[in-house]
N, C-alpha and C positions, 0 to 999 in steps of 0.2 A: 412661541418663544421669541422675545426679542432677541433681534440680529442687527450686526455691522461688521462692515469690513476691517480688517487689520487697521487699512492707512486711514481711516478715520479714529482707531485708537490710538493709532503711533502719534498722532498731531497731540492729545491728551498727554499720552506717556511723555513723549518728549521735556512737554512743561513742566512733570513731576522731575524729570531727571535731569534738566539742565543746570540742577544744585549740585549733582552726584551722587552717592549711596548717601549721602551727609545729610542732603537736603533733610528740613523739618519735613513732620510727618502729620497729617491730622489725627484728633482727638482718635476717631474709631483705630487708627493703624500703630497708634501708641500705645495702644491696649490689647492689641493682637499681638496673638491668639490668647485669649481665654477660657477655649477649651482645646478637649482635640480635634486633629487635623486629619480627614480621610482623602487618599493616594487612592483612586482607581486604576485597577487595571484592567487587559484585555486580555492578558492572557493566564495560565494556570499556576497556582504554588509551585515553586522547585525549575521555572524555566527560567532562561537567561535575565527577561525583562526584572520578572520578579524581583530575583537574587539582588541587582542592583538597586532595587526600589527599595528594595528592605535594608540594604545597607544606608542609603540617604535618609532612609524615613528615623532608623535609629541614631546616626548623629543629630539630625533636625530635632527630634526628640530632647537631648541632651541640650541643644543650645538656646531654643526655644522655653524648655521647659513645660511643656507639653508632649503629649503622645502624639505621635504621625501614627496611623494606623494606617494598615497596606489590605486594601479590599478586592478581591480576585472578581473580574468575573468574564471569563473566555466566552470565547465562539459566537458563532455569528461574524467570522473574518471579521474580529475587532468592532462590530455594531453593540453589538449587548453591553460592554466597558464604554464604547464611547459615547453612546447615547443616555446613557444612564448618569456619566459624567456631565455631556451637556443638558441634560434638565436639572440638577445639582440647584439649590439655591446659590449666586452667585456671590455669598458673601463672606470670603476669601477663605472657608475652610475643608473646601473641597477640591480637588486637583487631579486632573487624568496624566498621566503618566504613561503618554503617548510614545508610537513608534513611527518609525519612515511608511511603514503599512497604513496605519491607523490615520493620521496627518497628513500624507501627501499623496502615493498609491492609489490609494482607494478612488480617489477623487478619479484615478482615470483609468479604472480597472472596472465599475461598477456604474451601469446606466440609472440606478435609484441608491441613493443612501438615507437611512433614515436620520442620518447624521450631515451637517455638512463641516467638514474639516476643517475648513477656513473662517465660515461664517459664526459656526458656535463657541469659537473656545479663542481667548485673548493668551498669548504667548506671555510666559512667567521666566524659566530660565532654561539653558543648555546642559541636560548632564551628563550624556557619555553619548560617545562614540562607536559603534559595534563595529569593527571589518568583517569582511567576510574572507574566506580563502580555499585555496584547491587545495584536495589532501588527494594522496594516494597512500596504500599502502607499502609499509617498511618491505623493502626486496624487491617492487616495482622496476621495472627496466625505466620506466618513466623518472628521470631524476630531474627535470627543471621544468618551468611553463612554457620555455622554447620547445623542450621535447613532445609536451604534452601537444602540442601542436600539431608539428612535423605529422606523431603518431597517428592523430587523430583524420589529418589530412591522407595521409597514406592507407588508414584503415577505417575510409570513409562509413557510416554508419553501422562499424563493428566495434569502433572504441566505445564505451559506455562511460559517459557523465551524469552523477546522479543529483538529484538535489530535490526541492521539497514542494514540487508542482510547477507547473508554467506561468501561473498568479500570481506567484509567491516572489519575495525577495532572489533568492537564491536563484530560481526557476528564472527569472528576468535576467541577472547577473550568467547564466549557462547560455539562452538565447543572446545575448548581446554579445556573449561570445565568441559564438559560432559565428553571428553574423560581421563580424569585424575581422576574424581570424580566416574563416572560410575552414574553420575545422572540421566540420562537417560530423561532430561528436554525435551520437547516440544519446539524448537527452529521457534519463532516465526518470520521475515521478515517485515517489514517496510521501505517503500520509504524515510521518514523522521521522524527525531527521537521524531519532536511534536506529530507527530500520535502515537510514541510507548508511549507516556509520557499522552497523552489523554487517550488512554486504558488501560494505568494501573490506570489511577485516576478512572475510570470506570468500574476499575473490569475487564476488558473483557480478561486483560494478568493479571499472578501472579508475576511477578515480571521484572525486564525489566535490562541491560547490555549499559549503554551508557556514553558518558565522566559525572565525574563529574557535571562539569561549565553548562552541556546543563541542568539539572534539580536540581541545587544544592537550587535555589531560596526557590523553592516547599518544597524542605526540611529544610529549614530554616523557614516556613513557617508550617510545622507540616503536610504536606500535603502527603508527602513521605517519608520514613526512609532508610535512607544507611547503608546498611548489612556490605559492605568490600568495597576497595579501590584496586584496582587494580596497585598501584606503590609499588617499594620498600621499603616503610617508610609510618608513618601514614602522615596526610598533613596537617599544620599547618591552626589553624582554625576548625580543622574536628578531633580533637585529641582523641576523642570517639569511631571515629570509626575503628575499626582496620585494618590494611593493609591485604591481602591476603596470604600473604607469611609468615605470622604469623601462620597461620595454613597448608598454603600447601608451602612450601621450592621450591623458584626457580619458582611459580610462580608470576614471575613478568611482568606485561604489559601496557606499557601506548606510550600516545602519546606523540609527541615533536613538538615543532617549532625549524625550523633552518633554517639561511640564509644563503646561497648560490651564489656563482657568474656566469657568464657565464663563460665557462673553456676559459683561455689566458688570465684574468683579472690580469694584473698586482701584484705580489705578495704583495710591498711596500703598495698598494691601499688595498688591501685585510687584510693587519694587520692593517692599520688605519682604518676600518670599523671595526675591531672585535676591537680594542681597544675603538671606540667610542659606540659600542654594551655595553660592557662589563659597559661601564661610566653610561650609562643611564640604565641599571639594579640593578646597584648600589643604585641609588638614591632612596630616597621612595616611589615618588611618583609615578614611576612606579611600584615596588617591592611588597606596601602596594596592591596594585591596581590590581595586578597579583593574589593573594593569597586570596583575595576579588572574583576572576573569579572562583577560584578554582584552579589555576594553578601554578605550583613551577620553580620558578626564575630559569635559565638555570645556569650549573658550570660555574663559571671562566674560564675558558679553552682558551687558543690558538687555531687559526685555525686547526694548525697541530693534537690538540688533540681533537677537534668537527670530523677531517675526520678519525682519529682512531676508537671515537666512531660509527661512520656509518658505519666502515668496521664490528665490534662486529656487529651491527644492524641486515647487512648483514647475517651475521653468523648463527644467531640466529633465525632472520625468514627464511632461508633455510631451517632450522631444523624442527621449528613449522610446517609448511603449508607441509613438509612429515608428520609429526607424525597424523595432523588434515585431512590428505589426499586431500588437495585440487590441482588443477593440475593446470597449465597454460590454459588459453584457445585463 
C-alpha cells in the first residue's frame, strides 16, 4: 500500500484550499459522486458511532444526491473497519468513519497494528464530538465530582468506578483519574458499557465513567445523575452539569468522530466531501439531532485543520498513556 505522512498531504491540501470551499475544482471532483458512497465503520449497528454515521450519511445522501451507505464491521479493537477502509481503492468513495480509538489510541496501546493510523488514511472532515461523564445513581450520597473524590479517597479501594476495560477510552479517562485526584477508586471492568450501566442502577458499582450519549436517556429519566462532563465546555442541553476542567484545569477528554480517506484519495475529492460534511452539519436537522445524542457538532475546520488536530491528538495521548503507565502490548 502506498503511504505518506499527513504533512506531506497538508503542503498538497493547502494549494487546493488557499481559493476556499469556492476554489475551482477539477474535471474528476466536478463529477463527484457518481455513484454511491461507502462509510466504514468499526463498530456494530445500533451503537453510538453508528447512530451518528447514519444520520450524516442520510443528509449527505440528500445533498449529494446519492446514497452514502453505512457498512459495519466491528472487532478486532477497530482493526477489521480500519483496515479494510485503508485498502479501499482511494478514489473518493470510500471513507472510514474513525474514532479517538481507532485514529490515535491505538497507535499507543498496540506494539503491532495491521493498520497504521496516521500513515493510511488522509484527514476529510470533523464531525462530532463525544464527552464522556461520571454517572452515579439517582439517591447516591455522592452528589458532585468533588464528592466523588473526597469519598473515594476516604473509602480507598472500596468505592467502585466502573467503566469499559483499562484499554478502552473510558478505562484511560478512570485511570487518569485516579492518578491526578489520588482517589484511589476501585476501577471496575466491563465487556460492555450496558453491563456497567445495569450495575450501577443495581447498586453493585458506585458510580460508572462512560460516554455521555451511552446513558444520557437514564438520566433524563431521573434514573442516574451526571457528576461532570469530561469535554472542555459544559454541553448544550446538559448546562447543569459542569465540565471537569472546571475543577481540574487541563483535564480534558472526550471522544470524536472523524472522517477519513484512504491515503492517495485525490485532494480536490477530499475538499468536496469536507465541504459537503461541513453543509450537512450545518443544517438542523442534523445539529438539533447530534446534541439530542449528547454529542457536539464538529468545528468548521478544513481538512488541513481536522489533520492538525490529530497531530495535537497524537501529542497528547503520547503523554497521557506515560503518565497513566500503560505500555504497548
Amino acid at each position: 500500500m502506498q503511504r505518506r505522512r499527513f504533512t506531506q498531504w497538508a503542503t498538497a491540501a493547502t494549494l487546493v484550499l488557499a481559493g476556499g470551499l469556492t476554489a475551482p475544482l477539477s474535471a474528476q471532483a466536478a463529477d463527484w459522486p457518481e455513484r454511491a458512497i461507502t462509510f466504514v465503520l468499526s463498530q456494530p449497528p445500533g451503537s453510538g458511532p453508528d447512530t451518528v454515521a447514519r444520520l450524516l450519511a442520510d443528509q449527505l445522501g440528500k445533498q449529494l444526491k446519492q446514497p452514502v451507505v453505512v457498512e459495519n464491521k466491528p472487532g478486532g479493537q477497530n482493526t477489521i473497519g480500519a483496515l479494510a477502509a485503508a485498502n479501499a481503492k482511494p478514489d473518493g468513495y470510500t471513507y472510514y468513519f474513525g474514532t479517538t480509538a481507532a485514529l490515535v489510541t491505538n497507535g499507543f496501546l498496540f506494539k503491532s497494528l495491521a493498520y497504521d493510523p496516521q500513515a493510511d488514511f488522509t484527514p476529510v472532515a470533523f464531525v462530532s464530538r463525544s464527552p464522556f461523564a461520571f454517572f452515579v445513581r439517582e439517591g447516591s450520597p455522592v452528589d458532585s465530582i468533588e464528592a466523588l473524590v473526597v469519598t473515594a479517597q476516604e473509602e480507598a479501594g472500596d468505592f467502585s468506578l466502573g467503566n469499559e476495560g483499562p484499554r478502552t477510552f473510558g478505562g484511560m479517562i478512570s485511570r487518569l483519574f485516579n492518578e491526578r485526584t489520588e482517589a484511589q477508586a476501585n476501577l471496575v471492568s466491563y465487556a460492555a458499557v450496558g453491563n456497567g450501566v445495569t450495575d450501577l442502577l443495581g447498586g453493585h458499582v458506585d458510580a460508572l465513567v462512560t460516554g455521555l450519549a451511552s446513558a444520557s436517556e437514564l438520566a433524563k429519566q431521573g434514573r442516574l445523575r451526571v457528576l461532570a462532563i469530561t469535554g472542555g465546555e459544559r454541553v448544550k442541553g446538559w448546562e447543569d452539569v459542569p465540565a471537569l476542567v472546571e475543577t481540574m484545569p487541563g483535564f480534558q477528554m472526550e471522544g470524536w468522530q472523524i472522517l477519513v480517506a484512504p491515503e492517495g484519495t485525490p485532494a480536490d475529492t477530499v475538499t468536496a466531501m469536507n465541504a459537503a460534511v461541513r453543509e450537512a452539519l450545518a443544517t438542523s436537522i442534523v445539529s438539533v439531532r447530534l446534541e439530542t445524542l449528547g454529542q457536539i457538532p464538529g468545528p468548521d475546520w478544513t481538512a488541513a485543520e481536522v489533520g492538525a488536530f490529530l497531530d495535537d491528538e497524537r501529542t497528547k495521548w503520547s503523554k497521557v498513556t506515560q503518565e497513566i503507565g500503560i505500555l504497548p502490548e
